[in-house]
N, C-alpha and C positions, 0 to 999 in steps of 0.2 A: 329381380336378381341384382346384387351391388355390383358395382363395376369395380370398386376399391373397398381398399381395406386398409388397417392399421396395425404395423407390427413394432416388433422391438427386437433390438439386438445390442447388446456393448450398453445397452440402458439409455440408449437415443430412438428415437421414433423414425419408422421406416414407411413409404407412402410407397401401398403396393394395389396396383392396377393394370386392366386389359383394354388395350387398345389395338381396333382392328385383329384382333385374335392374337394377336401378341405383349405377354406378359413383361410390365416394366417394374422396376423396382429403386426407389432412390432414397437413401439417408438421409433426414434434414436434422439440422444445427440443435433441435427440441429435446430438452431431455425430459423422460418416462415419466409423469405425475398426469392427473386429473384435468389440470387445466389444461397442459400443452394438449390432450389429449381431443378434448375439444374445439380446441384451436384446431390444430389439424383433420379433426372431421368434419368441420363446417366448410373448411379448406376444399376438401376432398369431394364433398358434395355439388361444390360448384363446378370442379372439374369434370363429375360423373354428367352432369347436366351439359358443360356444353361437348362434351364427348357424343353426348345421344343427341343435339344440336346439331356436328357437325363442325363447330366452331372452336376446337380444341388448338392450342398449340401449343405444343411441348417448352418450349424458352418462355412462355409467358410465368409458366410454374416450375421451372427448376432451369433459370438462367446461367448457373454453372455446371451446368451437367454436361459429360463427357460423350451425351448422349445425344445429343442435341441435333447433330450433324447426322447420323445416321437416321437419326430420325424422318427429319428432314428430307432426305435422301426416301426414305421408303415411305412416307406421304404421297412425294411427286411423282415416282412411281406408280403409285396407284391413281393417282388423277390422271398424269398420263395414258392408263390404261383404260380409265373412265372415259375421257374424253378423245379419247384415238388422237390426242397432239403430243407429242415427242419430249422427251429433256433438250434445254437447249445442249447441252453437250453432245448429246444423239443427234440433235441436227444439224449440228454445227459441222461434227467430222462427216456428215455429209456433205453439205453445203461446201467446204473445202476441198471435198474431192472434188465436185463438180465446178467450182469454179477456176481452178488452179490451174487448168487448161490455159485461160485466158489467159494469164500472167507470165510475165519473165522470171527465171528462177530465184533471182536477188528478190523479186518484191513477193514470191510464194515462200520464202524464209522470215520475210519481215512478219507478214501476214500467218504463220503459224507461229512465230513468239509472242507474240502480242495474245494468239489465243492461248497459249500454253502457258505464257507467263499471270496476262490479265484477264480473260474474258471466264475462264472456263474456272479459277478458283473463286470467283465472284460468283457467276449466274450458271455453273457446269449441273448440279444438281435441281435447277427449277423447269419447271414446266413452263413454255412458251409463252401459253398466256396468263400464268402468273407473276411475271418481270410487269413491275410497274414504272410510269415513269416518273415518278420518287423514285424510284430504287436507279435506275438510269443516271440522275441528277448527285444522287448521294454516291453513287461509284466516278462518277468527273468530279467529284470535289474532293473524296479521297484522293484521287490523282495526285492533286495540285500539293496533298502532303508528304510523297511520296520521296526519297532524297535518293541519289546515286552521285557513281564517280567518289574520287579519294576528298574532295571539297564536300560534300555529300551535300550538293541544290539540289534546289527543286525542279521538277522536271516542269520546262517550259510550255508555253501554250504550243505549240508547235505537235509537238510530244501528245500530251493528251487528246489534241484532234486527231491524231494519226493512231492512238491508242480506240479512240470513238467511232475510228471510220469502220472497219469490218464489224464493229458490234451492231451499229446503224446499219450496213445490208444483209444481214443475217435477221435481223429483227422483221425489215422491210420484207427481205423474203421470204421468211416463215410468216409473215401475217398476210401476204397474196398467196400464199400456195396453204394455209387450214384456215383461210378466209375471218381474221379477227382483227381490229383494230392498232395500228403498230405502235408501242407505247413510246418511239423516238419520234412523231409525231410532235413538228412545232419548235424540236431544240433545234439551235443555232451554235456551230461551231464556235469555239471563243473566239476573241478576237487576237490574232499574233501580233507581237511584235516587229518592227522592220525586218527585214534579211540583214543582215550585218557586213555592208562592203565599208570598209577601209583600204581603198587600192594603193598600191604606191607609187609615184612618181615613177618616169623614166628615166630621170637622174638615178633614183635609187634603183631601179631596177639595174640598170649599168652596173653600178656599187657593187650588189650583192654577186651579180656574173662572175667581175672582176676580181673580188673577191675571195668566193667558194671554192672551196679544195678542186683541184683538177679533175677528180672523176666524177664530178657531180656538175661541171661549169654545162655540159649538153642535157642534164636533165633538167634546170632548172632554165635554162635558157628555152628549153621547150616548151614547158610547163609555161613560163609567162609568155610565148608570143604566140601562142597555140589555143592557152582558156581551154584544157584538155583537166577533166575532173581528176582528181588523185587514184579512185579507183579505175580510172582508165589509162593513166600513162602507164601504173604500176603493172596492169594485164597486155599494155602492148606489147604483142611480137613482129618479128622483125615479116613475117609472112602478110602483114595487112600494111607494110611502108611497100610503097613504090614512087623509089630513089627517080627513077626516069622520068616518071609524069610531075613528082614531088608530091605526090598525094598522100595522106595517113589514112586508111579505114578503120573507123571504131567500131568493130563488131564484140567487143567483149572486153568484159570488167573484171575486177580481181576486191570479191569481198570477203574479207574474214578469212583471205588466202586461200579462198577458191574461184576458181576461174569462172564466169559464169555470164549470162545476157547482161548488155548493158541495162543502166537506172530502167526507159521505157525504150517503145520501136522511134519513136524520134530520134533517142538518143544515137542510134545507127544512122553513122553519117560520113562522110568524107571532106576533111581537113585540108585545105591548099597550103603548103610552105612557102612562109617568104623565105629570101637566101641564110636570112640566119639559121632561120630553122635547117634548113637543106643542109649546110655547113656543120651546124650540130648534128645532127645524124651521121654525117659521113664521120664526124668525129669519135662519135660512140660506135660505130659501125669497128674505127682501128682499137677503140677499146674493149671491146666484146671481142671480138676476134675470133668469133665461132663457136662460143662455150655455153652458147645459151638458146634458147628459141626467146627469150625475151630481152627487150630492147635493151631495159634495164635489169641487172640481175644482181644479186651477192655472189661472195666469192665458191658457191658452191651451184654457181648456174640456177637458183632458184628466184622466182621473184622478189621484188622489195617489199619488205615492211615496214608499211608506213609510218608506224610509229617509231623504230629502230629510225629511219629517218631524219625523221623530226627534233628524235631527243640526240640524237649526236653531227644532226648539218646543220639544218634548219631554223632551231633556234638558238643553238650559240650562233652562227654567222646573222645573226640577228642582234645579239646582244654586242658582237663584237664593233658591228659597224655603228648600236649607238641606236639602234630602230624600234621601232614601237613592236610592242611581240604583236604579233596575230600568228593566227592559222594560216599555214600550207594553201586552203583551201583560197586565199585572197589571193593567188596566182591567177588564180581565174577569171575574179572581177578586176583583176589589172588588164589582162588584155582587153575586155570588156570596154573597159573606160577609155584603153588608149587607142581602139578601134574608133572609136565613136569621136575621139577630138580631134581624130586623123581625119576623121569626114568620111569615112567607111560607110557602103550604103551599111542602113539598118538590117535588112532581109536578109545580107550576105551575114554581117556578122549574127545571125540569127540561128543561122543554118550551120556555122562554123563550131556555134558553142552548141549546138544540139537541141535549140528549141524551137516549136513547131511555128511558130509565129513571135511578132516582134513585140506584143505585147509584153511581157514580162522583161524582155529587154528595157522600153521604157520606163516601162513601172520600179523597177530595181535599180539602175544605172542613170536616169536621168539627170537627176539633181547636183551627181559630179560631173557632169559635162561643162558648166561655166565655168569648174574652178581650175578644167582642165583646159579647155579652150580660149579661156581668156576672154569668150565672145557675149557675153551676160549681157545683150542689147547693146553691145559695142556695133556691132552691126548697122542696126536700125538708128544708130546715134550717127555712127559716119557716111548713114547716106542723108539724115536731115543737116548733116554741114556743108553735104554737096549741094543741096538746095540752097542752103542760106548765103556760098559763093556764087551759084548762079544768077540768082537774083537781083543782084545791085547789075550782072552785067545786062540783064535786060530794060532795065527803068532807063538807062544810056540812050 
């Protein structure tokens, strides 16, 4: 019995065939004569062949077919059913329910756009263990072309490893739990770039206090002597300051102008004021004046937004004074750096900025320490000149 056949319609040749009990039909470019006629049944017989094979794929014989995707779609389906393993997409909105538990709200947000934006229109419709790792390989390289923002770059390494990471433990865990070989086996994350600290001077940091509009002189003065992230001043309330001991508690972040856990449970921590800080608060304390539960607010008692921020303090009072533009976010690595030239233990200011250890403190921060301190084996130079006076007075 032929699995295909050849018709006509409009006097173009029409390739009609049964696959899996489902009848397909697709118009090719041929028009109705003898030869194309043949052409297309020699076509067609190699199709019926690896149909009865097994080895059929729809895109291989009509790459622009509208058809293609559904196709596809009801293949893996059936292997799926063949092989009792899942669509990734089916195990994935598992997979996120069960693991979403573990996580803070901010990072169970990031982790479902990442599946809703990349994972699931890439690999949503394949069967587990038909993700190869070519096909792995060829989705991080499409990454790398992918452009965003009104500048429209490319999304940096940073980006694509954090785009790779839940595809890599969905992969891992559906190949220990239907026991198959995990096709992320052996990739290595790209390599990132630096982190990007440009701190600024505390001469400038003065500057810009001095400076900035009046009801901004305690948020920004916080923000540098604090190393408190952007989505954590902007979610402070006044309920986690206590004015008497001078302590801030950062129990909660403000992303996307909602309120939510901070970045990780490290990130939960308590901040000591020095007196500027202490002074700043009481200062914002007579400018709030009761209209808000947040530290900082607009004029309608709601949180700050950050970028409203940015585009009308931040960086004109940047351009005004003459300053290199950066990010908001170098508030951060200025306390950072001016902790560390002060001679600040390490573990204190570790603890201050919310990391669970000091590594990364040195790892990011260290290289401006001599330019801040001045001390670049100044040290170790002015005790071998204490030696070299000592010495003529002993040969006496």
């Amino acid at each position: 019995m032929n699995i295909a056949s050849i018709r006509e319609r409009n006097g173009r040749l029409i390739s009609d065939f049964r696959y899996k009990g489902i009848r397909f039909r697709e118009t090719t470019s041929l028009e109705d004569n003898a030869y194309n006629r043949r052409v297309l049944k020699k076509r067609l017989e190699q199709l019926e062949a690896e149909i009865t094979l097994g080895t059929f794929e729809y895109e291989k014989y009509f790459p622009k077919s509208k058809k293609i995707d559904d196709f596809k779609e009801k293949r893996s389906q059936q292997i799926a059913v063949q092989t009792q393993v899942p669509l990734f997409k089916d195990f994935t909105a598992l997979w996120f329910k069960q693991k979403k538990i573990e996580w803070r709200g901010s990072y169970q947000q990031k982790v479902a756009i990442v599946i809703k934006n990349y994972l699931l229109p890439a690999f949503g419709n394949l069967v587990l263990t038909k993700i190869k790792k070519s096909d792995l390989l060829n989705f991080r390289a499409s990454l790398a072309k992918v452009t965003h923002g009104k500048n429209q770059t490319s999304l940096k390494a940073s980006r694509i490893n954090q785009i790779m990471t839940p595809l890599r433990m969905i992969l891992n865990d559906a190949a220990e739990r239907y026991g198959f070989e995990s096709p992320y086996k052996n990739i290595n994350n790209l390599k990132e770039s630096r982190i990007e600290v440009t701190p600024f001077s505390l001469e400038e940091v003065q500057r810009i206090i001095t400076t900035v509009r009046d009801d901004f002189k305690p948020y920004y003065t916080i923000r540098f002597f604090t190393g408190m992230r952007t989505n954590e001043i902007d979610g402070l309330q006044w309920k986690n300051i206590d004015l008497q001991r001078r302590e801030i508690h950062i129990r909660e972040a403000l992303v996307n102008g909602v309120l939510g856990g901070t970045k990780t449970y490290g990130s939960d921590r308590t901040i000591q004021m020095n007196d500027r800080v202490y002074q700043a608060f009481l200062q914002q304390k007579s400018l709030n004046n009761g209209k808000s539960d947040f530290v900082f607010c607009n004029r309608d008692g709601g949180p700050l937004d950050y970028r409203l921020v940015n585009k009308r303090v931040w960086h004109p009072i940047l351009r005004f004074l003459g300053l290199t533009p950066r990010r908001a976010y170098q508030t951060r690595h200025t306390a950072a750096t001016l902790w560390l030239s002060a001679g600040e233990n390490p573990e204190w200011i570790a603890r201050q900025l919310g990391h669970s250890t000091t590594e990364m403190l040195f790892r990011v921060y260290s290289r401006y320490i001599p330019n801040v301190t001045r001390r670049d084996g100044s040290a170790f130079e002015a005790m071998l000149e204490r030696l070299n006076t000592e010495e003529p007075a002993h040969e006496q």
